[in-house]
C-alpha positions in Angstrom: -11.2 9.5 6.4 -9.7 12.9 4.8 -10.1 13.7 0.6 -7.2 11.9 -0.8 -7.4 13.6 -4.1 -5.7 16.8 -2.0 -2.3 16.2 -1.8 -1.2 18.4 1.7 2.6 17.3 0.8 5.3 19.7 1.4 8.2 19.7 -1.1 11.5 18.8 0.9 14.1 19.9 -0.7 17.3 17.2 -0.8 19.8 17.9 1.6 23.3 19.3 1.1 26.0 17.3 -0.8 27.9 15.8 2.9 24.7 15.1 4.4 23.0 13.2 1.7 26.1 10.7 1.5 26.5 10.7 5.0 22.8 9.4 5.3 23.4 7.2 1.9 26.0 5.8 3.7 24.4 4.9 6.8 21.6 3.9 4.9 23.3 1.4 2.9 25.5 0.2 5.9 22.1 -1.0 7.9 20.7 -2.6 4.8 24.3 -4.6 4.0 23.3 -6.2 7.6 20.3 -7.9 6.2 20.4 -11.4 6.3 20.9 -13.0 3.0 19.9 -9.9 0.5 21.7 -7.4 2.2 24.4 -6.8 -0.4 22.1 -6.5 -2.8 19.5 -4.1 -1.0 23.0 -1.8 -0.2 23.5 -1.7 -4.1 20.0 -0.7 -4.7 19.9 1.9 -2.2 23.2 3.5 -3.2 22.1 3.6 -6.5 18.4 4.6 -6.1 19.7 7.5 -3.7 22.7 8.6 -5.9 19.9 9.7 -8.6 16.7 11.1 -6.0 18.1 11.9 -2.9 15.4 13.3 -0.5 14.1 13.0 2.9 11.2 11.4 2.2 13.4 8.7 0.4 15.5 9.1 3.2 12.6 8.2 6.1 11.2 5.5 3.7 14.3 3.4 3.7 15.1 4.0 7.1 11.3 2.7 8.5 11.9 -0.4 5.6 15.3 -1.1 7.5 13.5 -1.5 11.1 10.3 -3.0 9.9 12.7 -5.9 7.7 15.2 -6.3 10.6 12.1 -7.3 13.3 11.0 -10.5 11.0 14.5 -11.4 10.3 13.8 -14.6 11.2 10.9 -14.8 9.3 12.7 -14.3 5.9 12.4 -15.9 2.7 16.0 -17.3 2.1 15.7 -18.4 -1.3 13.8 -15.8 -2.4 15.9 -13.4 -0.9 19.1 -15.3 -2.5 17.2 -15.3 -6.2 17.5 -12.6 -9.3 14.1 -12.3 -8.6 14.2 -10.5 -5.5 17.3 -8.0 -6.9 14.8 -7.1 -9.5 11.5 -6.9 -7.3 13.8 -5.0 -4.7 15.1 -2.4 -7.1 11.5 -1.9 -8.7 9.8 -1.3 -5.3 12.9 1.0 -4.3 12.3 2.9 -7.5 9.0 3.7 -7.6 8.9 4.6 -3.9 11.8 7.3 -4.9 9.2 8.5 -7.9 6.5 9.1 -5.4 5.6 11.7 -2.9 2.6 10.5 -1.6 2.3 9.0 1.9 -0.2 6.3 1.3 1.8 4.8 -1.5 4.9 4.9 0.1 3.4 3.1 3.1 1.9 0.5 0.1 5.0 -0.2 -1.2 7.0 -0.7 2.2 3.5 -3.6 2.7 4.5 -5.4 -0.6 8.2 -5.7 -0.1 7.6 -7.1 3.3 4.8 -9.3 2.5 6.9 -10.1 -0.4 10.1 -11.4 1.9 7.9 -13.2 4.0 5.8 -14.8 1.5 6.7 -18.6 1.5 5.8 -18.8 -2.9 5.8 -15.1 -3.4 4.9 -14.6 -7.4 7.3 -11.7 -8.8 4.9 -11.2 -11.7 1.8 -10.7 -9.4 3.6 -8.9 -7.3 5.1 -6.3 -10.0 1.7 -6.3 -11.1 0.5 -5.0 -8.0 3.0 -2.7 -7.6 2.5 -0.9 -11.2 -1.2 -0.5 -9.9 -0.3 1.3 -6.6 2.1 3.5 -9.1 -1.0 4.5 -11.3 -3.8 4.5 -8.6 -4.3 7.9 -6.6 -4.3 7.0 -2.6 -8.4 7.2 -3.2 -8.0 3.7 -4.4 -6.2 1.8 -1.7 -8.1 3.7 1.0 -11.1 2.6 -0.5 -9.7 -1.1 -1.4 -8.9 -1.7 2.3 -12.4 -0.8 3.4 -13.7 -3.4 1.5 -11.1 -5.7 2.6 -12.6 -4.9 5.9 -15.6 -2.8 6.1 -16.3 -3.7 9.9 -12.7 -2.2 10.6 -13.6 0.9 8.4 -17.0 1.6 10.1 -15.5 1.0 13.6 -12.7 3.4 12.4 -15.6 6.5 11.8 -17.3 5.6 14.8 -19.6 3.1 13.6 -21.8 5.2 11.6 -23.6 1.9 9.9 -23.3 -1.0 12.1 -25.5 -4.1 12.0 -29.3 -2.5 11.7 -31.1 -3.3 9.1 -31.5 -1.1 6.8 -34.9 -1.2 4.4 -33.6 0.7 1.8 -29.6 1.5 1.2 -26.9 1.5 -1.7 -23.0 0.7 -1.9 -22.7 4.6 -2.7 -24.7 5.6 0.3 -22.9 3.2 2.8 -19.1 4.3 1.6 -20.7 8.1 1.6 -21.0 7.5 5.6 -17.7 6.0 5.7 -15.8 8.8 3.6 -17.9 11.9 4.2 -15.1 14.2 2.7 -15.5 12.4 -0.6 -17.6 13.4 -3.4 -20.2 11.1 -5.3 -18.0 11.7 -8.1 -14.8 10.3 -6.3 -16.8 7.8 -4.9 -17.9 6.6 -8.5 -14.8 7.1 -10.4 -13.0 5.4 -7.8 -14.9 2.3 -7.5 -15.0 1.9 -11.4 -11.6 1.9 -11.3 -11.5 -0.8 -8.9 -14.0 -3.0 -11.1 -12.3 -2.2 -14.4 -8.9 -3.6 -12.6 -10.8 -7.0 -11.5 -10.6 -5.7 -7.3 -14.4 -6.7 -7.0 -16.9 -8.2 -9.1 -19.8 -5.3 -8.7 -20.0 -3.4 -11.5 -22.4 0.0 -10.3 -23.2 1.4 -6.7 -26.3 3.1 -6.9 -28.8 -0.4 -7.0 -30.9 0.3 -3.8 -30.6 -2.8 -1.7 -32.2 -4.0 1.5 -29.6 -6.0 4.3 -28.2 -5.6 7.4 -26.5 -2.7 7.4 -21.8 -3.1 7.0 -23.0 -6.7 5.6 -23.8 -5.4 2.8 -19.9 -4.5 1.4 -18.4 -7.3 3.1 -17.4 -10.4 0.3 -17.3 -7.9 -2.5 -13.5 -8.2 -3.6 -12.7 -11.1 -6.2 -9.5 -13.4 -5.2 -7.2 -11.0 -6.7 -8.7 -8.0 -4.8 -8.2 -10.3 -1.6 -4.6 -11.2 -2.5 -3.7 -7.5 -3.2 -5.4 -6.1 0.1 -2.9 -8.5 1.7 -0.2 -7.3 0.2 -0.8 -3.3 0.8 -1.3 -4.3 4.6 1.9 -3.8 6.6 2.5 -7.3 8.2 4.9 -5.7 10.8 3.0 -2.2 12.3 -0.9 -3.4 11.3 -2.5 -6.1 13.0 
């Protein structure tokens, strides 16, 4: 797990004027074939890309086109032939254009496919969860989907907990062995954050407790915490 408060981003700078409406153009032309919200999606993208046009933008929208066109026949046909999904569509599009961070752009490319495969998706819930990932720094979802999954996280590091019990541990000493690179402090801040937004239901991380090792942060999110893990998970590339 790297520091995800140190942005390593390069700055891409947007491509000549022929190229960017060449690749607008092809852009727009794969999302028009889109079953049922094509047309809209091609509006969108024009539109979104006519105002920020940059290759990050650029790879986003082409990864979003692949990953939609393998579950076509998975799609949400009303949903996709409501206002609703124009609007969720053109606020995901958006904010993705506003950000240069890999992690969120891989968060929002989760929710709009979760969202068109979601057989009652919720547009509020799902703007909702969208505004967090705009405010949250990448700390927060890396940190959200180990609790989502802690055994997945410690098997990730090499399991550096695992099942033993332990006579004497806390929640900040077991994620301190699951994201060395952090600080206490970005540990801390990061999981307030996470409580003060309703993601889990424990309030501090320095009680010493006594269990059985990755048990001990498994069951911690509340029932919105669960739903938005779910959402940030790529249903098409994460298993």
């Amino acid at each position: 797990m790297k520091n995800s408060e140190k942005n390593t981003d390069e700055w891409i700078e947007p491509p000549e004027a022929p190229l960017a409406e060449e690749v607008t153009q092809g852009i727009a032309v794969a999302m028009n074939a889109i079953p049922y919200g094509g047309g809209v999606l091609a509006g969108i993208v024009q539109s979104v890309i006519s105002r920020r046009q940059n290759r990050r933008l650029n790879d986003f929208l082409n990864r979003l086109v692949k990953e939609v066109q393998g579950i076509k026949d998975q799609l949400n046909e009303e949903f996709m032939k409501s206002e609703d999904f124009g609007d969720l569509a053109e606020e995901i599009i958006t904010k993705a254009a506003d950000t240069r961070q890999a992690e969120k752009l891989d968060a929002f490319r989760a929710i709009f496919l979760n969202s068109i495969l979601s057989d009652h998706p919720d547009y509020n819930e799902i703007s909702e969860i969208a505004d967090l990932i705009t405010r949250w720094q990448p700390r927060h979802t890396i940190m959200l989907k180990i609790l989502f999954n802690p055994r997945n996280a410690d098997q990730q590091m090499g399991i550096v907990i695992g099942d033993q019990e332990t006579a004497f541990s806390s929640i900040r000493g077991l994620l301190k062995k699951l994201l060395p690179e952090w600080t206490d402090d970005q540990i801390e801040r990061t999981w307030k954050d996470l409580y003060d937004a309703n993601i889990h239901a424990t309030p501090g991380i320095k009680t010493m407790m006594t269990g059985r090792g990755i048990s001990q942060l498994e069951n911690r999110l509340t029932e919105f915490g669960m739903r938005l893990a779910s959402f940030i998970r790529n249903p098409v590339s994460e298993e």
